[in-house]
The first five atom37 places (N, CA, C, CB, O) and aatype in JSON, in Angstrom:
{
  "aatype": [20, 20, 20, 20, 20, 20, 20, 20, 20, 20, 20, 20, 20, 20, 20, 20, 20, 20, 20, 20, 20, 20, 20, 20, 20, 20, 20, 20, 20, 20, 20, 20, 20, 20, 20, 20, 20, 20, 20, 20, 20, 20, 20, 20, 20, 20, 20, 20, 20, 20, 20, 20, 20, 20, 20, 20, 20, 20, 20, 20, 20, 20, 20, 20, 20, 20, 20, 20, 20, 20, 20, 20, 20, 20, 20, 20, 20, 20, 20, 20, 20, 20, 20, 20, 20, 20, 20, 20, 20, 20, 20, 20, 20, 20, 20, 20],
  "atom_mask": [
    [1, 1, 1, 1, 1],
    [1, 1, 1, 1, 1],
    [1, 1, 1, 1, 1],
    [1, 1, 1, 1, 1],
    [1, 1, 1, 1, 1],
    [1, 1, 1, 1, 1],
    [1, 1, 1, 1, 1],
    [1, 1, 1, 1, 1],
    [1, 1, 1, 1, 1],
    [1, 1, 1, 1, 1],
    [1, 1, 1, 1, 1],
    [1, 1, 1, 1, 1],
    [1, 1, 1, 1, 1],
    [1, 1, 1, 1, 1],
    [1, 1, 1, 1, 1],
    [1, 1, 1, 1, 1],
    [1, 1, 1, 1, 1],
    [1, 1, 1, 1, 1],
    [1, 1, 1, 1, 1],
    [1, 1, 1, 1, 1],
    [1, 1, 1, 1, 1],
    [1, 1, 1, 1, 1],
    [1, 1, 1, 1, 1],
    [1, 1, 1, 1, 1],
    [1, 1, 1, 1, 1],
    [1, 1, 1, 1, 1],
    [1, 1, 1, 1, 1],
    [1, 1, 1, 1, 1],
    [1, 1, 1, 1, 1],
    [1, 1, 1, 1, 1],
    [1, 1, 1, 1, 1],
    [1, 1, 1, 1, 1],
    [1, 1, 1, 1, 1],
    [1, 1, 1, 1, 1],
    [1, 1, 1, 1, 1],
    [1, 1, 1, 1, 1],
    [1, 1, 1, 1, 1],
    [1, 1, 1, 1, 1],
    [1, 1, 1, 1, 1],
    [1, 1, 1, 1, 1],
    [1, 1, 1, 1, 1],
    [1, 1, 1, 1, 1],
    [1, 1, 1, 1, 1],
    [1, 1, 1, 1, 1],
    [1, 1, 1, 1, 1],
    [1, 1, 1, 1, 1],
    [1, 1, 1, 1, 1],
    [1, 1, 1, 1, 1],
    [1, 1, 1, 1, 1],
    [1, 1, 1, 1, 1],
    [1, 1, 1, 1, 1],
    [1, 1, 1, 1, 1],
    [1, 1, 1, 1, 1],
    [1, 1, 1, 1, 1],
    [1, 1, 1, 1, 1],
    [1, 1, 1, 1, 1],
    [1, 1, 1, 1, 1],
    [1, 1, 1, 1, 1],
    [1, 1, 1, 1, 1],
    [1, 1, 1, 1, 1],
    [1, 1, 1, 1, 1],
    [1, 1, 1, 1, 1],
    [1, 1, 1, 1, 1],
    [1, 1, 1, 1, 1],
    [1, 1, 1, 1, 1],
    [1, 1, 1, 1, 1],
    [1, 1, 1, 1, 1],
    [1, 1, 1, 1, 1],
    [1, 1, 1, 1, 1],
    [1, 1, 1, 1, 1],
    [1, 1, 1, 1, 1],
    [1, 1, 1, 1, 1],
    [1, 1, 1, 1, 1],
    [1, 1, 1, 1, 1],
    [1, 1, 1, 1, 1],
    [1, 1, 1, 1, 1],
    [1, 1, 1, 1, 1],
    [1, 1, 1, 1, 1],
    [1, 1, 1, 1, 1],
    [1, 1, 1, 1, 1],
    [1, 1, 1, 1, 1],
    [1, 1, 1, 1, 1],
    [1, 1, 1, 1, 1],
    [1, 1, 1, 1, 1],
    [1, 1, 1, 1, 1],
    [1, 1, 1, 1, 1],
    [1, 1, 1, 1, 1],
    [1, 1, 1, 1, 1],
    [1, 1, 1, 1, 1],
    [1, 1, 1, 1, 1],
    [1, 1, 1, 1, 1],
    [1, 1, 1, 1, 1],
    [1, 1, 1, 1, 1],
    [1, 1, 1, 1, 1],
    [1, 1, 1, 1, 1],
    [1, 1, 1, 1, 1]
  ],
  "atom_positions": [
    [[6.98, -29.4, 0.37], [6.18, -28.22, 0.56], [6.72, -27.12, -0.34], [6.17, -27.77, 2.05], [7.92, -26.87, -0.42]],
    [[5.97, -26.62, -0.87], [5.86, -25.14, -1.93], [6.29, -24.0, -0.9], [3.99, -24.72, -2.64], [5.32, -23.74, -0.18]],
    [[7.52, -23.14, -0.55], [7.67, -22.24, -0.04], [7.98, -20.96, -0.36], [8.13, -22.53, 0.46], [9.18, -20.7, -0.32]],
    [[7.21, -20.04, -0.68], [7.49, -18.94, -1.3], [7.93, -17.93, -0.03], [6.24, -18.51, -2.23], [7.29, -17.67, 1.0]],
    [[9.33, -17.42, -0.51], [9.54, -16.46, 0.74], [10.1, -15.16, 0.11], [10.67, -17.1, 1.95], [11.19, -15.1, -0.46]],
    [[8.99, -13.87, 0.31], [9.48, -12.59, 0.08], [9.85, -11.97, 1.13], [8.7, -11.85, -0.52], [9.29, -11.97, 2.23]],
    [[11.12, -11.24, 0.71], [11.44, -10.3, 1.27], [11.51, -8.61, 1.15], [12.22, -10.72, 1.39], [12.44, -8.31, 0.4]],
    [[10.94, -7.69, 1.54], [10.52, -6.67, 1.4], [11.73, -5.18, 2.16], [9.05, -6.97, 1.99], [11.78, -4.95, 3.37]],
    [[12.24, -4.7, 1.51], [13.58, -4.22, 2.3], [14.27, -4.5, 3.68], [13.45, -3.04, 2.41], [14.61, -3.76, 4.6]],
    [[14.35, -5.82, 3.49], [14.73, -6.76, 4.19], [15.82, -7.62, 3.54], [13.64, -7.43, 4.54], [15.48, -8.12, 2.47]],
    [[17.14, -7.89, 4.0], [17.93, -9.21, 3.5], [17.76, -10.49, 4.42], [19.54, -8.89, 3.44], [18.26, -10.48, 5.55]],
    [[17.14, -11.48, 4.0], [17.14, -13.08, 4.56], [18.11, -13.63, 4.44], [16.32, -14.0, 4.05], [18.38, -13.84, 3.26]],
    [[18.93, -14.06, 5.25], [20.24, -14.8, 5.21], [19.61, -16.57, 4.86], [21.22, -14.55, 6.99], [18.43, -16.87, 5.06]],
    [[20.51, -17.44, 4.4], [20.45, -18.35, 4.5], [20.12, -19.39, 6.0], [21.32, -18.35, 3.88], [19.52, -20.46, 6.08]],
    [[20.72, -18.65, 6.99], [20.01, -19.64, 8.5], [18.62, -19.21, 8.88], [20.97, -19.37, 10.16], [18.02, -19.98, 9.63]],
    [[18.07, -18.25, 8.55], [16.76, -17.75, 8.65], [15.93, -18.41, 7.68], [16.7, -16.32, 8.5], [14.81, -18.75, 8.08]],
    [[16.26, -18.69, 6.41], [15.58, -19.21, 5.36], [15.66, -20.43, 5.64], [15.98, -18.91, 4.1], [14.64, -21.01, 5.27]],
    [[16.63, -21.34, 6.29], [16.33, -22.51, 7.09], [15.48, -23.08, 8.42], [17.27, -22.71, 7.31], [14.81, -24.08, 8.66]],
    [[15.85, -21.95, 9.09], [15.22, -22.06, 10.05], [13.07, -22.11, 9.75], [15.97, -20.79, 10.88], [12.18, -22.73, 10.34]],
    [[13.03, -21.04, 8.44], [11.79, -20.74, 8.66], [11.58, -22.31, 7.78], [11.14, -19.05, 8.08], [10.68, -23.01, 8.26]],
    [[12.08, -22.72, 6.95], [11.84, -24.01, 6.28], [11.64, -25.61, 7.5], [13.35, -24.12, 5.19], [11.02, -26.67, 7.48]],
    [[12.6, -24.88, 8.4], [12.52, -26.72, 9.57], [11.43, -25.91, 10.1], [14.18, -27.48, 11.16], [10.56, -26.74, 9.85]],
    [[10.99, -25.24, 10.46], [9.37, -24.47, 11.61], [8.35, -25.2, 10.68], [8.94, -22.08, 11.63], [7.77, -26.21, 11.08]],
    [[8.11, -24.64, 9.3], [6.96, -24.7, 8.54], [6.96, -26.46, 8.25], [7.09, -23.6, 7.09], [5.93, -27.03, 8.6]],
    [[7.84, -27.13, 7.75], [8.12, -28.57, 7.79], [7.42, -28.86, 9.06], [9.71, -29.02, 7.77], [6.6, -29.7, 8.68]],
    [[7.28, -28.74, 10.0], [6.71, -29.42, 11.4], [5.28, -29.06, 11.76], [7.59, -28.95, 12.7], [4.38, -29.64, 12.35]],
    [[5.38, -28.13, 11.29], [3.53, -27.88, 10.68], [2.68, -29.06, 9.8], [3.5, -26.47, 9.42], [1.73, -29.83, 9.85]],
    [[3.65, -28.64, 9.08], [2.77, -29.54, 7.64], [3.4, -31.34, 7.6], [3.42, -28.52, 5.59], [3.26, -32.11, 6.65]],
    [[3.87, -31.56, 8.48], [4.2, -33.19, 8.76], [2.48, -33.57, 9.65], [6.1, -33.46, 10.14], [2.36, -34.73, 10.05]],
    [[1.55, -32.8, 9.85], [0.65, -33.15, 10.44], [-0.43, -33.29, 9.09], [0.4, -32.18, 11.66], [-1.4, -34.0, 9.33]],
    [[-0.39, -32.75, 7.82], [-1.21, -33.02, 6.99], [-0.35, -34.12, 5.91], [-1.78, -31.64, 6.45], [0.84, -34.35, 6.12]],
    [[-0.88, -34.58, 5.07], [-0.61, -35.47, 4.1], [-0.58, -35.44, 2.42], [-1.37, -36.24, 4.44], [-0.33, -36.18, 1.47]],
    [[-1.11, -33.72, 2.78], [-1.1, -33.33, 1.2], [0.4, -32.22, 0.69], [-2.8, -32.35, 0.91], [1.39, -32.18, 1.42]],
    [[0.36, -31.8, 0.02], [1.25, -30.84, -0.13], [0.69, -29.29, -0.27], [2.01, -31.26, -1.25], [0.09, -28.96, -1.29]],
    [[0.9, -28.53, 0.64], [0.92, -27.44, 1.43], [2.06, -26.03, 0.66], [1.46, -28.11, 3.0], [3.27, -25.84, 0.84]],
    [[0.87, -25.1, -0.36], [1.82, -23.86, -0.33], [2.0, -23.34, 0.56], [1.63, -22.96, -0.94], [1.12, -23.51, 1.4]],
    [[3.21, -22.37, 1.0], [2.89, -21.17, 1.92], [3.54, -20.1, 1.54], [3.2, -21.34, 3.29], [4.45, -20.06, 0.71]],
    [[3.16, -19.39, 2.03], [4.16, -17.57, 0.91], [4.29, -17.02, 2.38], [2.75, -15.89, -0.7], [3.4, -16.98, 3.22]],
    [[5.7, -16.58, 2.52], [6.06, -15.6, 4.02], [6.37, -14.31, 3.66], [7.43, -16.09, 4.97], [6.97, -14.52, 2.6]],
    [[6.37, -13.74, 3.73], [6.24, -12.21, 3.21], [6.99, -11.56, 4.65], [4.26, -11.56, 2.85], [6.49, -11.77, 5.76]],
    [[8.1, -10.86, 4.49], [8.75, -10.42, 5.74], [9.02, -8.62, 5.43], [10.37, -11.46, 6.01], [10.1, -8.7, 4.83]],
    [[8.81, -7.61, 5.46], [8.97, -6.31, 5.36], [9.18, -5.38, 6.48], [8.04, -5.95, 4.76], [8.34, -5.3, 7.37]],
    [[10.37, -4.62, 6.49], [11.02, -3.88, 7.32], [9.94, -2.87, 6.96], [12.62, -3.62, 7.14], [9.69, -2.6, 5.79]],
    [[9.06, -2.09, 8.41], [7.97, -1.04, 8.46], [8.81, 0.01, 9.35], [6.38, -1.6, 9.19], [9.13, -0.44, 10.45]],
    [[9.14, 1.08, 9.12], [10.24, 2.1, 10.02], [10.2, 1.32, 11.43], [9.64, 4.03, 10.25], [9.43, 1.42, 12.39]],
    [[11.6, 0.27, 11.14], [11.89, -0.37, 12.15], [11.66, -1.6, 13.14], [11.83, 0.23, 12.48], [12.32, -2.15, 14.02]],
    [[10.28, -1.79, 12.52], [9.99, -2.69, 13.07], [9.65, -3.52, 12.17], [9.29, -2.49, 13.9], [9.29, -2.99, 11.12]],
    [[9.63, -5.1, 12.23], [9.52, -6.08, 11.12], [8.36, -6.93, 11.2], [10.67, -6.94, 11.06], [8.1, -7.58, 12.2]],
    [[7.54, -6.93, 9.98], [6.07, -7.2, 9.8], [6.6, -9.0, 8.92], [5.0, -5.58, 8.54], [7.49, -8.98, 8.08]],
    [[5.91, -10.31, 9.29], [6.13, -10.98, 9.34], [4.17, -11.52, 9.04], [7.19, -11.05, 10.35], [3.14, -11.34, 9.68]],
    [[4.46, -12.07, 8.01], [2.71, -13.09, 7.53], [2.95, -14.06, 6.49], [1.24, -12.02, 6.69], [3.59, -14.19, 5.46]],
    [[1.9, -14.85, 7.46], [2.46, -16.45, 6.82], [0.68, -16.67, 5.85], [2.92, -18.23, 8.72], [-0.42, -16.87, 6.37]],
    [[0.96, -16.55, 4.55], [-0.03, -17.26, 3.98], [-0.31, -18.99, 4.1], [0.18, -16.88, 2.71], [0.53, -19.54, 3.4]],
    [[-0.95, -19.68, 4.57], [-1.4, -21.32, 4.14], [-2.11, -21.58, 3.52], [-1.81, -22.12, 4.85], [-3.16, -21.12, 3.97]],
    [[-2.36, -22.33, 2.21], [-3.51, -22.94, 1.58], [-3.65, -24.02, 2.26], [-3.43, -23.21, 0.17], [-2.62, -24.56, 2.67]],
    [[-4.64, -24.5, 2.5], [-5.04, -25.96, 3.3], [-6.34, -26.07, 2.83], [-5.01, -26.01, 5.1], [-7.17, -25.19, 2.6]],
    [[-6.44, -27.69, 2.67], [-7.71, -28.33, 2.05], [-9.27, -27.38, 2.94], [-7.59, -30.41, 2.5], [-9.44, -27.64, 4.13]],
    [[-10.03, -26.59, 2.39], [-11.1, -25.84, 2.88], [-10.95, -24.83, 3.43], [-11.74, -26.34, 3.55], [-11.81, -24.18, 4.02]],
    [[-9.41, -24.49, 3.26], [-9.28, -22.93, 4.14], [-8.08, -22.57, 3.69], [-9.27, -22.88, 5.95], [-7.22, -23.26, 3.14]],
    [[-8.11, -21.01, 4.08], [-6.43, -20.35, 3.62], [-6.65, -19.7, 5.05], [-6.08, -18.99, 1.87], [-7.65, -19.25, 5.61]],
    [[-5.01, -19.87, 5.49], [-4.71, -20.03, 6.91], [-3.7, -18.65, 6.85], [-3.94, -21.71, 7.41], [-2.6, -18.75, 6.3]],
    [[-4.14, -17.41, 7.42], [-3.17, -16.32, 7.8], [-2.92, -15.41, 8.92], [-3.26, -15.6, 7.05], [-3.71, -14.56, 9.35]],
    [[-1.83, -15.67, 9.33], [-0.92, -15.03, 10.37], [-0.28, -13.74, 10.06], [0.15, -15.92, 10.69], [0.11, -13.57, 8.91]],
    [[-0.12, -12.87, 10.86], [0.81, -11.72, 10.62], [1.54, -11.52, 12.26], [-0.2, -10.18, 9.98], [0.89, -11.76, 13.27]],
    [[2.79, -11.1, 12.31], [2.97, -10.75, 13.43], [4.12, -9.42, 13.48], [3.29, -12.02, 14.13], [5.08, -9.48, 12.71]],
    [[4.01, -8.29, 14.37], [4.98, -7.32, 14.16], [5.87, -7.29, 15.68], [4.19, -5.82, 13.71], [5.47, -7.43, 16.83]],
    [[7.25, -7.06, 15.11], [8.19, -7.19, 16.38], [9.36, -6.52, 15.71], [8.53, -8.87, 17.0], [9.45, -6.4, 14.49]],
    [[10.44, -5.99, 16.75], [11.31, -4.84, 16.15], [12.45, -6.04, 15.96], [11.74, -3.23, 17.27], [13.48, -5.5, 15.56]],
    [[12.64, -7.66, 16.13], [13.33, -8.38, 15.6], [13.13, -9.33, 14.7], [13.75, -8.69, 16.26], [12.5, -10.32, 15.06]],
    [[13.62, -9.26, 13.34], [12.52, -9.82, 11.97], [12.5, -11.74, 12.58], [13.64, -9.5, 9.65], [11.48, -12.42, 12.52]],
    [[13.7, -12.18, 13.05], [13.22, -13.5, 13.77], [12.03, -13.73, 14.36], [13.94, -13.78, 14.72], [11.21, -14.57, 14.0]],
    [[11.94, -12.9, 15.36], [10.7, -13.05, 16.68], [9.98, -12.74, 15.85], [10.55, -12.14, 18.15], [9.14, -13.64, 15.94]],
    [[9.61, -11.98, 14.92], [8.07, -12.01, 13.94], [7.94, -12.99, 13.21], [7.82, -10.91, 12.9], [6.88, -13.53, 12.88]],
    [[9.17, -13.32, 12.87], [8.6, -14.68, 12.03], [8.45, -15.79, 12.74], [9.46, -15.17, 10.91], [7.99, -16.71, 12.08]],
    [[8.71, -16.08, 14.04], [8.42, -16.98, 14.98], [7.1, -17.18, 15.25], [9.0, -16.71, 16.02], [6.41, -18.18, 15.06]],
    [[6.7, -15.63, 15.91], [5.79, -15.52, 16.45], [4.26, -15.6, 15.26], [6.15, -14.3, 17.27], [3.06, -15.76, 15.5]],
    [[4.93, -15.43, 14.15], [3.56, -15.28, 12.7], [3.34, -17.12, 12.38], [4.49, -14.14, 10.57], [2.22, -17.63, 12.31]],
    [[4.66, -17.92, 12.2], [4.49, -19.25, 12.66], [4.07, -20.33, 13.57], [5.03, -19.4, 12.65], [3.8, -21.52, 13.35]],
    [[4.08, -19.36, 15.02], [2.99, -19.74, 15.9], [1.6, -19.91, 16.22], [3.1, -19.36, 16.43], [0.85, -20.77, 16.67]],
    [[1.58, -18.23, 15.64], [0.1, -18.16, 15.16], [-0.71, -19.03, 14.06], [-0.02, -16.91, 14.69], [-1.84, -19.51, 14.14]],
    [[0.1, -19.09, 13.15], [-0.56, -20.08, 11.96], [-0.84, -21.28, 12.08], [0.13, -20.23, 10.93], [-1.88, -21.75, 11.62]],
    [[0.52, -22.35, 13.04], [0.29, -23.53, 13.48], [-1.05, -23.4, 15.01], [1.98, -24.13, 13.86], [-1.92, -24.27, 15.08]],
    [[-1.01, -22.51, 15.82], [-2.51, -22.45, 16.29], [-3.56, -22.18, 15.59], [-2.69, -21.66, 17.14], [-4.63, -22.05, 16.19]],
    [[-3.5, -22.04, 14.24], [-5.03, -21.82, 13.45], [-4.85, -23.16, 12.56], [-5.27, -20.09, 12.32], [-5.96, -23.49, 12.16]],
    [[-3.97, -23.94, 12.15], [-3.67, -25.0, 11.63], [-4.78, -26.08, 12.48], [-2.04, -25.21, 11.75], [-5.96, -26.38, 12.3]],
    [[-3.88, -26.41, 13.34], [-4.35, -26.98, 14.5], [-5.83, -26.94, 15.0], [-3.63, -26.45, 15.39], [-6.2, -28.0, 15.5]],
    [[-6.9, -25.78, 14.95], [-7.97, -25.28, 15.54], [-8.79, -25.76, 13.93], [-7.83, -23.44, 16.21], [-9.99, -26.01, 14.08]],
    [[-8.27, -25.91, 12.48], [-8.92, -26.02, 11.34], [-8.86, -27.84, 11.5], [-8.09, -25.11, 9.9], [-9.87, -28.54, 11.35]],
    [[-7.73, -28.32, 11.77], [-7.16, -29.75, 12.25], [-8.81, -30.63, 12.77], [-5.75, -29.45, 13.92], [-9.66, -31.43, 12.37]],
    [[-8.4, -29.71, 13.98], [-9.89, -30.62, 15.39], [-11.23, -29.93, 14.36], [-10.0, -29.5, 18.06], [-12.05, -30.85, 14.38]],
    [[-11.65, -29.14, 13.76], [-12.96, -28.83, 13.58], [-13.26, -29.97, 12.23], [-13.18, -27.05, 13.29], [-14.33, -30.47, 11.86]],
    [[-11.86, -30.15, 11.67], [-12.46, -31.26, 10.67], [-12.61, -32.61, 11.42], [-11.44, -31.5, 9.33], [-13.68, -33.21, 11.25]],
    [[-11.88, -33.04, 12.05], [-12.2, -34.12, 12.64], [-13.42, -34.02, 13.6], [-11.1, -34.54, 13.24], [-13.69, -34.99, 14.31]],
    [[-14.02, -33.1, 13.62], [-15.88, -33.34, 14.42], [-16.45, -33.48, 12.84], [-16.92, -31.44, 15.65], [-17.06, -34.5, 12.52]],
    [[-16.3, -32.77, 12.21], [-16.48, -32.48, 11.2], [-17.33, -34.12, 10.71], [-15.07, -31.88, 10.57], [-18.55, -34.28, 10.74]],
    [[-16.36, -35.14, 10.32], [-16.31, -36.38, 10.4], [-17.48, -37.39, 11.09], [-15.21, -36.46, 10.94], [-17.31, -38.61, 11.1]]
  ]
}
């Protein structure tokens, strides 16, 4: 997987940049193609803004989530995305 990760007056440590790499890996073990995604993380006075771009075959898949701990936003922006993953998932398979 293609992972583009900005950070926006913000420092990403290396266990965060892992962590967000094993999350997004468990996403995209459900498709078969290869999957960009760009995370974009920016400190907003204090609180940390967290959005997950996806390209996926017929759709671009985006999450944002804001929380005053830059983890829990990026958790919570990865949650969101794998529930719109998932909801693009089942509509192709009626689709079919």
């Amino acid at each position: 997987m293609n992972i583009d990760l900005v950070a926006r007056d913000v420092v990403i440590n290396e266990e965060v940049h892992g962590r967000v790499e094993q999350k997004l890996e468990r996403i995209m073990e459900r498709t078969q193609m290869e999957t960009p995604a760009r995370i974009t993380v920016e400190n907003n006075k204090g609180r940390y803004v967290a959005s997950i771009t996806l390209h996926v075959k017929g759709r671009e898949i985006v999450a944002q989530a804001e929380e005053k701990n830059m983890v829990a936003a990026i958790d919570e922006a990865i949650e969101k995305a794998d529930r719109q993953f998932k909801k693009h998932q089942e509509k192709m398979q009626t689709k079919r």
